[in-house]
Structure formats: structure tokens, C-alpha cells
N, C-alpha and C positions, 0 to 999 in steps of 0.2 A: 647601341640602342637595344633594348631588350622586347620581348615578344610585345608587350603590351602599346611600349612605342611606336611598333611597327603597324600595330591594328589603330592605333590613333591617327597614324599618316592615313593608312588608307580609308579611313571614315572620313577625313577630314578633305580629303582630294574630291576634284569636281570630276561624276563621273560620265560616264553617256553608253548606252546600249542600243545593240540593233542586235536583230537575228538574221543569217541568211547563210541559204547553204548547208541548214541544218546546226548549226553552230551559233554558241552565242558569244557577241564579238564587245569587248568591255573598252573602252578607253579611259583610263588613269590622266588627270592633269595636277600635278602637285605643285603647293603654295610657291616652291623654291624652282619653279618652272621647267621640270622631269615630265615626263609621259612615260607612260606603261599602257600598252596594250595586250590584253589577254582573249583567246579564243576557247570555250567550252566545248564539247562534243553534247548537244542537248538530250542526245537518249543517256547517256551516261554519266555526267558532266564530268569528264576526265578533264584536266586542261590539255591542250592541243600546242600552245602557242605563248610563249610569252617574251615581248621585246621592248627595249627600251629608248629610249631617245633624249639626250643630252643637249641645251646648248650650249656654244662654245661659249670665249671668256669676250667674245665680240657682240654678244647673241643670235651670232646667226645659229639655225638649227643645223646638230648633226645627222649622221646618219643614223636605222635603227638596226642597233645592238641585240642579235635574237640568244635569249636567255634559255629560254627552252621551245625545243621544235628543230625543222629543217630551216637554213637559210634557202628563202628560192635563191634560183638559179640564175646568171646573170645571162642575158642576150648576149649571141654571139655576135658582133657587129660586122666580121671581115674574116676572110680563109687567114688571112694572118694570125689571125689569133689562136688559129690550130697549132701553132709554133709554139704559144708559151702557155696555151692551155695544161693545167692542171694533171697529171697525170689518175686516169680514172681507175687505177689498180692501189695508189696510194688509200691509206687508212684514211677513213674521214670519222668526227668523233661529231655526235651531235648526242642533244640529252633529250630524255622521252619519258615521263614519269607515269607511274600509274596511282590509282589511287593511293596506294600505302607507302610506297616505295619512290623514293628521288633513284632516277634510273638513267645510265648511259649507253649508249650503243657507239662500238668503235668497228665498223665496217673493215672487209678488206683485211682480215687477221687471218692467212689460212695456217697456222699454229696448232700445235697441241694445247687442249688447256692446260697440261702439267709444268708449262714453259711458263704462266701468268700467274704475275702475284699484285696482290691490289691489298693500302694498305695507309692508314693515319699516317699522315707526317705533323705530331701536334708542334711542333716548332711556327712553325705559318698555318694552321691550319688549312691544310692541303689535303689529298688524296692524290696517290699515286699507284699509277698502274707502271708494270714492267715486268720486259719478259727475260728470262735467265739467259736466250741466245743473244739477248744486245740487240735485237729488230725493233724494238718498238716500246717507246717510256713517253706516258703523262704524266704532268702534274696541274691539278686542277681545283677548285672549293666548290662549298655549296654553297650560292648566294643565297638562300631560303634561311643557312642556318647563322650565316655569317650576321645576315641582316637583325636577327631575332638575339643574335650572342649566345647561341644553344652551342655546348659542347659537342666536340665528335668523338664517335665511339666507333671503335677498328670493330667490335662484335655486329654493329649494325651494318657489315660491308657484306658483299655476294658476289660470287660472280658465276655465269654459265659462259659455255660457248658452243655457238653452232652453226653450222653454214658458213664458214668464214667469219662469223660475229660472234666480239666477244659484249657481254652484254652485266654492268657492274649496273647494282641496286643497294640502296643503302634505305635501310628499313626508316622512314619516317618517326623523330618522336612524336610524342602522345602530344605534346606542345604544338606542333606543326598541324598536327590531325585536328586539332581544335579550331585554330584560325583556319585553316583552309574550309571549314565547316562551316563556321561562323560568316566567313568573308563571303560562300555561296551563298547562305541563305538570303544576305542581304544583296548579292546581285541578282538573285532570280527575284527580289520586289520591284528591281528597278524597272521602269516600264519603256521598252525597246520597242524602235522602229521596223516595219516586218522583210526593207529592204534595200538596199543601194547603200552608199556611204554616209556618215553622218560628218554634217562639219564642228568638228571640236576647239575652233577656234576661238579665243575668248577675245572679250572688248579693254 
């Protein structure tokens, strides 16, 4: 699907708005029975939050899939579960984009940045982080570009590190800057509710 398909989906999806918390909270319902939910920062409109939700081949519904943001955190239901909890020094990778830039942060790296290379793999169009000591390799896409059929450029890749974060950005094409442009203006006409949940479920 190319960029133009992808803004026909999302024109063509039944949408719903509410604001709360300072944030503006979008819900996606597509013809072929997908949801997307996206969250705004309303002083800025960065996006915050984007996750997805699939049914199965039963239809019952899945779980949702967070694309971009933090997954919360699950309840701890029982001291047991301190046994096979997650070890909280392990790297954890979650993505956090800014305006221009599709951006990842991989916590928990306390490395030199001369050890990290981050870098096109066009065979699967992929992105791959790794480090020369053999501690630590991603591979990972952009669904943003994947979805629209936009090529990847190793030139649009970046990366800092600090604080034990190593933190990869890959500069947005002009393609992407457009739709995300476009797709704001037309969710700030939609007229949101000022509070609590909305129900998104259709007849």
C-alpha cells in the first residue's frame, strides 16, 4: 500500500475523540475490523501513544499491540511472581517519536557509544542495532514506512547515548511529514468528548 492508500484507510475508518488529561485520545475503527488508538500531547501535539488491536481468526478480540509509547505495566498479583519477574537491569526497547524524527530508546545500555552501530538491513527492511562487545543486537522496522512503501535510508539513521540510553532516530521523510500533518488537521475538527471513556462499539 502506498502513502496515498494508507490516508484513504484512515479517512475512510469510523473515528471518535475525547480529550482528558490534557491529551487528545483518537480511536481508529477499520472496515476490515482493526482498531488503532492514538494519544496527542494537546500543547504540542507530539503523539504519545499508538496501539493496535487485532481480531482473532475466531473473532474474538486480541490484545492491544502498543506501536509507539510505554507498554503499562502489568499487576503484580502474588510475591511469586517476584521469582520470574522480568529482571529490571535488562534493556528494555520501547519507541517515542518526536515531531520529525521516528525515534527509539533502548534503556539499560551502560556502554560506550563507540561499541553501537545501528544500521539498514534492505534485505527485510529492517533496522539493526549492535554492539561490537556481542552484549546487545536489534532488529526491528518502521511500521510508519512499511505501511506507506517508503524506502529506507541508512543516511536518515542517528544515534546518541546517555545515561545508560542509547537513543536511535531516523529523520522522517517529507512523505510521512505530510500525512502526519494532514491526518492532525483533520483530527483536531473532530468534535471530542471533554471526559471519561467513550464507547467505540459499533451495531
Amino acid at each position: 500500500m502506498d502513502v496515498q492508500s494508507w490516508v484513504d484507510i484512515l479517512r475512510s475508518s469510523k473515528k471518535t475523540a475525547f480529550i482528558h488529561d490534557d491529551k487528545r485520545k483518537i480511536h481508529f475503527l477499520f472496515t476490515d475490523g482493526k482498531e488503532m488508538t492514538e494519544e496527542y500531547d494537546l500543547k504540542t501535539d507530539e503523539l504519545i501513544v499508538r496501539k493496535w488491536r487485532h481480531k482473532s481468526t475466531l473473532g474474538a478480540q486480541g490484545e492491544w499491540q502498543v506501536e509507539v509509547g510505554e507498554s503499562p505495566a502489568g499487576p503484580v498479583t502474588s510475591s511469586d511472581s517476584e521469582v520470574i519477574k522480568e529482571n529490571c537491569s535488562n534493556p528494555v526497547f520501547l519507541r517515542k517519536d518526536t515531531k520529525t524524527s521516528f525515534q527509539w530508546r533502548v534503556r539499560n545500555l551502560p556502554y560506550p557509544k563507540d561499541v553501537f552501530s545501528v544500521f539498514v538491513e534492505p534485505s527485510d527492511r529492517s533496522i539493526i542495532i549492535k554492539t561490537s562487545n556481542k552484549k546487545y543486537y536489534k532488529k526491528f522496522s518502521i511500521t510508519d514506512l512499511d505501511r506507506s512503501q517508503l524506502p529506507l535510508d541508512n543516511s536518515a539513521l542517528s544515534l546518541t547515548h546517555a545515561n545508560n540510553t542509547l537513543i536511535v532516530s531516523y529523520k522522517k521523510p517529507k512523505e510521512i511529514l505530510t500525512l502526519e500533518q494532514e491526518l492532525l488537521k483533520e483530527l483536531k475538527k473532530l468534535k471530542g468528548t471533554g471526559e471519561g471513556d467513550v464507547d467505540c462499539k459499533t451495531q
